[in-house]
C-alpha positions in Angstrom: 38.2 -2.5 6.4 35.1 -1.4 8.3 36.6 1.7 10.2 34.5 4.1 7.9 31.2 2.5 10.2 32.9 2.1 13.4 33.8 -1.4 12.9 30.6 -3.0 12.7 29.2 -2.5 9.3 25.5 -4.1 10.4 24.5 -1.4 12.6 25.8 1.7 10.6 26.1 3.4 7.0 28.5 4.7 4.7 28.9 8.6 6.1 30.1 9.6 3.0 26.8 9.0 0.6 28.1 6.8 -1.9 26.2 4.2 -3.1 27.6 0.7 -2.2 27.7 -2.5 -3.9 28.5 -5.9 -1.6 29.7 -8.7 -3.2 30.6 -12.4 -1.5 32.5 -14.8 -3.2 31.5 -18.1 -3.6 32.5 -20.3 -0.5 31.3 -23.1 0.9 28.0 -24.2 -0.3 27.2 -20.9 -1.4 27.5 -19.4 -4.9 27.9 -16.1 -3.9 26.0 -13.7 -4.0 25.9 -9.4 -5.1 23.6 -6.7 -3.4 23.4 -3.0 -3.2 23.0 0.0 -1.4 21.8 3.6 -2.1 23.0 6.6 -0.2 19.4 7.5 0.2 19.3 3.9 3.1 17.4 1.5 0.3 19.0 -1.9 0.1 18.3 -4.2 -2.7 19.2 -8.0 -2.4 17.2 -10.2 -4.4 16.9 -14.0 -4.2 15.0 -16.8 -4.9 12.1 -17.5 -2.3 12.4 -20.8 -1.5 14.7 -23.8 -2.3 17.4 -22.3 -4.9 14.8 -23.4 -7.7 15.3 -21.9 -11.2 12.9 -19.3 -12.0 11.5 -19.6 -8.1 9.4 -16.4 -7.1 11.7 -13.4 -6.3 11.9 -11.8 -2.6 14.2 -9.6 -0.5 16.7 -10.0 1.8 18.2 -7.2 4.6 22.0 -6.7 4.3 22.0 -8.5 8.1 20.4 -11.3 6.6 22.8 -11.4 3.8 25.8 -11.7 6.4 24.1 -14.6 8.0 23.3 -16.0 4.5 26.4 -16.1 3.2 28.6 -17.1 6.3 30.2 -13.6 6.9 30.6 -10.0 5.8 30.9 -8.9 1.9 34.5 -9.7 0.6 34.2 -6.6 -0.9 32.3 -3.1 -1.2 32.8 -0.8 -4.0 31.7 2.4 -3.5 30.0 4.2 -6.7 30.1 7.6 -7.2 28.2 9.6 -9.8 24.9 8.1 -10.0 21.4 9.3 -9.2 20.7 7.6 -6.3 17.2 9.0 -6.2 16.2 7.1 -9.2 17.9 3.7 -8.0 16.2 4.3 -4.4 12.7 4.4 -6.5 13.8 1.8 -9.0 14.6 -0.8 -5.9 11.4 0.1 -4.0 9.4 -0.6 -7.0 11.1 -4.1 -7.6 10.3 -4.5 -3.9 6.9 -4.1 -4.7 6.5 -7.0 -7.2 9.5 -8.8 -7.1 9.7 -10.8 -9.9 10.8 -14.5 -10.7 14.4 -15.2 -9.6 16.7 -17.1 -12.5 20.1 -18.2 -12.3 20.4 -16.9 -16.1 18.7 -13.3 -16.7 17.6 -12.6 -13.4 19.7 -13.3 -10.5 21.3 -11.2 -7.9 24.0 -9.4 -10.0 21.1 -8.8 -12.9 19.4 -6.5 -10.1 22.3 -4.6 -9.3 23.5 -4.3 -12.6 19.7 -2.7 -13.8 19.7 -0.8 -10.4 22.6 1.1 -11.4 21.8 1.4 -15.0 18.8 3.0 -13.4 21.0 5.8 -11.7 22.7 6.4 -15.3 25.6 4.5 -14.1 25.9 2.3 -17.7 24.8 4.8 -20.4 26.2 4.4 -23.9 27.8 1.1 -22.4 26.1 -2.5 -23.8 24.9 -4.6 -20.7 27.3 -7.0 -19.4 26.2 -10.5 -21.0 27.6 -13.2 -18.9 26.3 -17.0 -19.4 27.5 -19.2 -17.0 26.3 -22.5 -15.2 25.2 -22.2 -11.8 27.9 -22.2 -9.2 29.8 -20.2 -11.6 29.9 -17.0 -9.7 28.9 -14.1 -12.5 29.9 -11.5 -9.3 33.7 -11.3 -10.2 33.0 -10.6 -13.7 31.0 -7.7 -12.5 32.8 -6.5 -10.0 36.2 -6.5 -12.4 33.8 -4.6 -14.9 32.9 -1.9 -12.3 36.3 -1.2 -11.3 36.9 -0.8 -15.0 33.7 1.5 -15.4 34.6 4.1 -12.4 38.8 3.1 -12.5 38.6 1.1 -9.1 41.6 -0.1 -7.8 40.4 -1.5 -4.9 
């Protein structure tokens, strides 16, 4: 699955400049949890700060500590072709900047990938994805089955 980074998808990128999106499926204790990647090196994973509160202060995690996080390496990357990664590098070092408040509903993990590709024109003349579910509910399949309908993934 990781041959395209030598095996060890930590320490290396994606040689072939695709943006990247990572998602984990619930398991455990965990919810799960959806990040992203540009070509251009920026990584965007947003979570609450402290204490899985609802509407906690936002803050940013590194795709290593993602791995630890969530017990393990993404169950799946879908590679997204297409967009302009120069505006979603900018629009995810902005958000870096002044992250804001972190909520299960309307701001959550898969809310910042989701406007971090609409930010690279991935979405246009599409209607957001609206998804309302309770908390422990993972929204991250939704999404991901709505990607691979957006750019035909079969993956």
């Amino acid at each position: 699955m990781y041959a395209f980074v030598g095996n060890n998808p930590v320490n290396w990128i994606d040689p072939w400049g695709e943006a990247q999106v990572y998602i984990w499926y619930p398991k455990g204790g965990n919810v799960g949890h959806s990040s992203i990647e540009t070509d251009l090196g920026e990584y965007g994973s947003f979570w609450p700060e402290k204490n899985w509160k609802d509407d906690a202060q936002g803050t940013f995690n590194t795709f290593k500590g993602d791995i630890l996080s969530e017990g393990g390496v993404p169950d799946v990357i879908i590679d997204i072709t297409g967009v302009n990664e120069e505006s979603m590098t900018k629009y995810i070092k902005g958000i870096k900047k002044d992250a804001p408040n972190y909520r299960w509903r309307g701001n959550n993990c898969t809310d910042f990938v989701e406007d971090t590709l609409r930010e690279g024109g991935a979405f246009t003349g599409i209607k957001p994805i609206s998804v309302n579910t309770p908390p422990g509910l993972s929204t991250r399949l939704i999404i991901r089955e709505k990607l691979r309908s957006l750019f035909n993934l079969n993956k």
